[in-house]
N, C-alpha and C positions, 0 to 999 in steps of 0.2 A: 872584444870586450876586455875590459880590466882585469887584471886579476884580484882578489881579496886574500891575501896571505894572512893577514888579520881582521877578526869582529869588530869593528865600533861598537861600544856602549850602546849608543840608541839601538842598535839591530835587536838587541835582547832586552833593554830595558823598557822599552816604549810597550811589546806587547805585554810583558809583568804586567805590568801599570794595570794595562786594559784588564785583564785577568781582576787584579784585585779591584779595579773602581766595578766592574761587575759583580761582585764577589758582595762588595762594599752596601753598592746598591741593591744589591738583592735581601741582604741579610737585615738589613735597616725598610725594605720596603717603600723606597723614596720616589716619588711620584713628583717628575721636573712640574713647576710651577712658575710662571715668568713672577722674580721679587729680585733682589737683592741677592739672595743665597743661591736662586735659582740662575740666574744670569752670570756670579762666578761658577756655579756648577756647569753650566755651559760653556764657560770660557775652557775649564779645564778637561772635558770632553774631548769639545775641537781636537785641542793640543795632542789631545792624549791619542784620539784617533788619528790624527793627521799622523802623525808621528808611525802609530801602529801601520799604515798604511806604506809608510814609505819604507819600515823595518820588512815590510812582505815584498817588496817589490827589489829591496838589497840582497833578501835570502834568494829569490828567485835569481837574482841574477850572480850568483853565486854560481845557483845551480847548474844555469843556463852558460854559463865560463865552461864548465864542464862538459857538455854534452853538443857548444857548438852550433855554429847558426845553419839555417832557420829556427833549428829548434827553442834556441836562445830567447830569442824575441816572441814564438810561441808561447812558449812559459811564462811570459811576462802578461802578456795578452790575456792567458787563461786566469792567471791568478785574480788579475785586477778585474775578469769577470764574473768570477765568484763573490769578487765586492760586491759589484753593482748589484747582481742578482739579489743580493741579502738586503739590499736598502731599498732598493725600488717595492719588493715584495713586502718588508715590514710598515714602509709608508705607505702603500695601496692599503694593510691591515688597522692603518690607526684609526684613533675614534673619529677622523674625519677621513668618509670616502675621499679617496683621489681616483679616478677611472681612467683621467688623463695622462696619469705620473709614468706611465712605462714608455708612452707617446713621447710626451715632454722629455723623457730622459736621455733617448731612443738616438730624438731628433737634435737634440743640443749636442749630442756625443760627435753625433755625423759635423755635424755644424763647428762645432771648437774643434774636430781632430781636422776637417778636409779644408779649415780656412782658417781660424787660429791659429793651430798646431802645425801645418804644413807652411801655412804663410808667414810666419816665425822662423821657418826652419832654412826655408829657401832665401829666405831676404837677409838672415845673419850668413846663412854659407857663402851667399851672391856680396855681402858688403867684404868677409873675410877672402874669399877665392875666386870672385868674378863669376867663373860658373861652377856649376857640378853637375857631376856625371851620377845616371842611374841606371840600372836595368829596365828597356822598354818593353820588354815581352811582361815580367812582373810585375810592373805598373799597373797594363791592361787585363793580367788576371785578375787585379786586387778590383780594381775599377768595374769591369763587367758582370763581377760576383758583385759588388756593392751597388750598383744600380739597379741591378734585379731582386736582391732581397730589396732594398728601400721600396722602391717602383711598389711593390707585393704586399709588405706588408705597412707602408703609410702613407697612398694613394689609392691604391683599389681598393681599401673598405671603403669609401665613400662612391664609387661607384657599381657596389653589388647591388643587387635586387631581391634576394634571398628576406632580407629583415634592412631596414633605413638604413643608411651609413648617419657617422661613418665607424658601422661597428662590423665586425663579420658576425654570420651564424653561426653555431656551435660546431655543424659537419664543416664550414668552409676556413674555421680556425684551427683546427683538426688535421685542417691538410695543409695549410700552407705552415704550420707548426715542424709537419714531417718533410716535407718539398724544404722548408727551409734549414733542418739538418741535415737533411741528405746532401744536399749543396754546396753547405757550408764545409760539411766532412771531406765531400770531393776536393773540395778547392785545400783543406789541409793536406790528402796525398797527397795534389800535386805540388803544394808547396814543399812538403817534409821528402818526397820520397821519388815520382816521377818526374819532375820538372825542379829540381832545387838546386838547382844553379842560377835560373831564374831573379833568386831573390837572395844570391850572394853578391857583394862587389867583385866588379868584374876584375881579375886578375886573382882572386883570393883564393885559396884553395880550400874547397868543399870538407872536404876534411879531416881541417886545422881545424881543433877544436883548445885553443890554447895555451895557457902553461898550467902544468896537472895542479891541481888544487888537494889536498890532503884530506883523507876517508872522514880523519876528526871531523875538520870544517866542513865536510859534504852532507855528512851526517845531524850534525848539528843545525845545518841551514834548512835543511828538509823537513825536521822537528820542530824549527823555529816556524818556518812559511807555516805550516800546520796551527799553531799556534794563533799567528798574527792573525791569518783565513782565520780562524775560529772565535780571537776575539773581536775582529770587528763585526762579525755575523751577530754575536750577542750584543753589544753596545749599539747595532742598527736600530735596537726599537727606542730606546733614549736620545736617540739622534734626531727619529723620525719626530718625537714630540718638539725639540727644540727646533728643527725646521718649522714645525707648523703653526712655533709662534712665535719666530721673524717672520714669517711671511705675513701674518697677520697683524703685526708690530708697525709693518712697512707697508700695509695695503698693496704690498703684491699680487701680481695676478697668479692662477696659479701654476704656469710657465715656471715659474720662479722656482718652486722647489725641482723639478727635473735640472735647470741649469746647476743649480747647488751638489744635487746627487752628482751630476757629472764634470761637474771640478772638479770633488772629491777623488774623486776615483781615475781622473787623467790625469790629475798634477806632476805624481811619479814618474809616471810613461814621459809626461812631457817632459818632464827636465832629461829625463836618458834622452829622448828624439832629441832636443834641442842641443845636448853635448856630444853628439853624435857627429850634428851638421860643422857646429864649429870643428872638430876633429877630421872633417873632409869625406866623413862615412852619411853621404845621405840617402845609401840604401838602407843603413841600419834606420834610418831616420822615417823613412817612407815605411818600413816595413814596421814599425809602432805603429806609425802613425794610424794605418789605414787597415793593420792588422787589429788595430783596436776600434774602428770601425765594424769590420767586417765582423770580429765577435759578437759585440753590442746587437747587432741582430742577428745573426745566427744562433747566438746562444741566450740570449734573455729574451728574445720574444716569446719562442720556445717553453724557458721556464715559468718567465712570467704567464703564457696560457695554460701551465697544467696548473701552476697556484691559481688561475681567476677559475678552472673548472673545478678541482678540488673545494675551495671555500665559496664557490657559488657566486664568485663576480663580476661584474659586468669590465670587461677590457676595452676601450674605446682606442682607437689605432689611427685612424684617418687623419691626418693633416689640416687644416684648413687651408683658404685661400693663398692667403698671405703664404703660410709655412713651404705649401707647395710649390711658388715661384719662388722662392730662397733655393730649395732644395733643387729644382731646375739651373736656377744659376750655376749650384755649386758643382751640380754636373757637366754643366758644358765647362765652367773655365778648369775642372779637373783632364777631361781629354786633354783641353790645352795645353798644363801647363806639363800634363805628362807625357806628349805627345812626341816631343822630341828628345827628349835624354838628355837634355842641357835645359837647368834653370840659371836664373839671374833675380836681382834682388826686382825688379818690376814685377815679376808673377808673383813675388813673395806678397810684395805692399797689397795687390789689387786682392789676392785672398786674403789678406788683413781687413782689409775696408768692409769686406763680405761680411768678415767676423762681423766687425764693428755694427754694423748697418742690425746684424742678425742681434746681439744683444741690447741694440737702442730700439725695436720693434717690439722686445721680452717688454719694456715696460712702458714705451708708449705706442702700442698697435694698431 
C-alpha cells in the first residue's frame, strides 16, 4: 500500500458536504420529487455520495498502511460493507416494498466482483506482464467459503419444503444467518491470524506493515471513516427514493436497483483491485476482489435478516433460473482461472464476457 503523508481536500470535504446536505435536508423537510429541482437535487447527491464513499475507502486505507496486510484489505472490505448494509436496508424500507433488493444486491456483488472486477484485473495485468502470479492455497480459501455461503443462501431457498421458496422459514433463516457468521468469522482467523501468509504476495514479508504513518493522520482518518460510515448511512434513505425513480423513469426491472446499490459501493474497492493489478500486486487484487464477495454474504445476509425480522419483512433470497446458471458458470470458470496461479489476459476477457452477458440479461431476461 501507498503511503498518505498528506489528506486531499476530497477525503474531508466530500463527507462535510454529506453532513450538511443532511443537515440541510432535514431542517427544510425536502421530500425528493422527480422535477426539475428534484433531478439537480439528485445530481448533487450522487456527487456528494459518490465522493463521501471513496473519502471512506482513502481513510480506510490509511488506516490499513498502518496495521498491514491482510488486515489492510480487511478494513476496506468491512467498511464498504457497512455501506451496503445501510442501503440495501433503507431501500427494502421505502414506500415501495423491495423483498428482492438484498437478492439482487447480494447476486450483482458476486457477479461484477468474480467477472467484472476479476476479469479487468487479470486481462490489464496479463496485457501489462504476460502473466501473474497468486497464492493458490488463498484463492481456494476465498473460493470454498464463497460457494458454500452462495450455494446456502441463494439456491436452497428455493429448494426447502418448510414454506414455498424461494423464501426460507423464520427457524431455517435463523440458522443459516448464524452457520453463516460463524463461517464467515472462521475463514477471517484464518485469513488474519492462522493461515495469513496465504493471502500475502509470495516473497513479501507478513510483517512489513509499511512506512509509519503519523498518530495526527491516523487519528484523523479514523474520525474521518467514522464520519464518512455515518454520513452515507444517513443520506441512504434519499438515495433510496432517487433509485426508485430511475428505475421507474427507465421501466426497469427491479434487478436494476440491486446493480446500482452494488456499483456504488464497489467502485472504490475496484479502482484499488484494478491499481493493484497494473502495479504487478494481484494478490492485493484478488483479496478485494473476492474479499468483498465473501463479506456481501457473510455479513449483509445476516444483517439484512435481523432487519426483515425486527420490521416484520418478508426476505425473498432464491435465485431464479436464469440467475442460477450465471452463478454456476461463475463457479466453474472461477476454480479455473484460479487453479493454477498464473493468469493471462484470456481468463480475464472470458470473465468479462460473463459480466457482459450478466448485465445484458438485467434488462433483457
Amino acid at each position: 500500500m501507498g503511503a498518505h503523508p498528506t489528506m486531499p481536500r476530497s477525503a474531508w470535504i466530500f463527507p462535510a458536504l454529506a453532513v450538511l446536505l443532511f443537515a440541510a435536508v432535514t431542517a427544510t423537510h425536502y421530500e425528493f420529487a422527480p422535477s426539475a429541482f428534484g433531478l439537480s437535487f439528485a445530481a448533487v447527491l450522487l456527487v456528494i455520495l459518490f465522493g463521501t464513499v471513496f473519502a471512506a475507502v482513502h481513510h480506510a486505507e490509511v488506516i490499513a498502511h498502518r496495521v498491514g496486510e491482510p488486515y489492510g484489505t480487511l478494513l476496506l472490505t468491512l467498511s464498504v460493507t457497512i455501506i451496503e448494509v445501510a442501503l440495501i436496508t433503507t431501500l427494502m424500507l421505502g414506500e415501495k416494498e423491495v423483498p428482492t433488493l438484498a437478492r439482487d444486491t447480494v447476486f450483482a456483488v458476486v457477479m461484477i466482483v468474480c467477472n467484472g472486477l476479476v476479469g479487468l484485473c487479470v486481462f490489464i495485468g496479463g496485457l501489462q506482464y504476460r502473466e501473474q502470479d497468486f497464492q493458490i492455497p488463498g484463492a481456494n480459501l476465498y473460493l470454498s467459503v464463497l460457494f458454500t455461503l452462495a450455494v446456502i443462501t441463494l439456491v436452497l431457498p428455493n429448494y426447502t419444503l418448510t414454506t414455498p421458496g424461494p423464501v426460507f422459514s423464520d427457524a431455517q433463516l435463523e440458522f443459516v444467518s448464524v452457520v453463516t457468521i460463524i463461517l464467515y468469522g472462521v475463514f477471517l482467523y484464518t485469513q488474519t491470524s492462522r493461515h495469513r501468509d496465504y493471502f500475502i504476495k509470495e516473497g513479501a514479508d507478513p510483517a512489513d506493515v509499511g512506512a509509519p504513518i503519523s498518530t495526527g493522520l491516523l487519528t484523523l482518518s479514523i474520525a474521518l471513516l467514522l464520519l464518512s460510515l455515518l454520513a452515507v448511512v444517513l443520506l441512504s434513505k434519499k438515495f433510496s427514493l432517487v433509485v426508485d425513480a430511475a428505475t421507474a423513469a427507465l421501466g426497469a426491472p427491479p434487478a436494476f436497483a440491486g446493480v446500482v446499490v452494488a456499483l456504488l459501493i464497489l467502485l472504490p474497492e475496484s479502482v484499488a483491485a484494478v491499481a493493484a493489478a497494473r502495479n504487478n500486486d494481484l494478490q492485493k487484487s484478488i483479496n478485494l476482489a473476492l474479499g468483498s464477495s465473501l463479506a456481501t454474504i457473510g455479513l449483509t445476509v445476516p444483517a439484512v435478516s435481523v432487519a426483515a425480522f425486527a420490521l416484520d419483512k418478508q426476505l425473498v433470497l432464491g435465485l431464479n433460473q436464469q440467475n442460477t446458471v450465471e452463478l454456476l458458470l461463475t463457479f466453474i470458470l472461477s476454480m479455473l482461472t484460479f487453479g493454477t496461479g498464473r493468469t493471462n489476459i484470456l481468463f480475464g476477457l472470458v470473465h468479462m464476457v460473463v459480466f457482459a452477458v450478466f448485465v445484458f440479461l438485467v434488462f433483457v431476461p
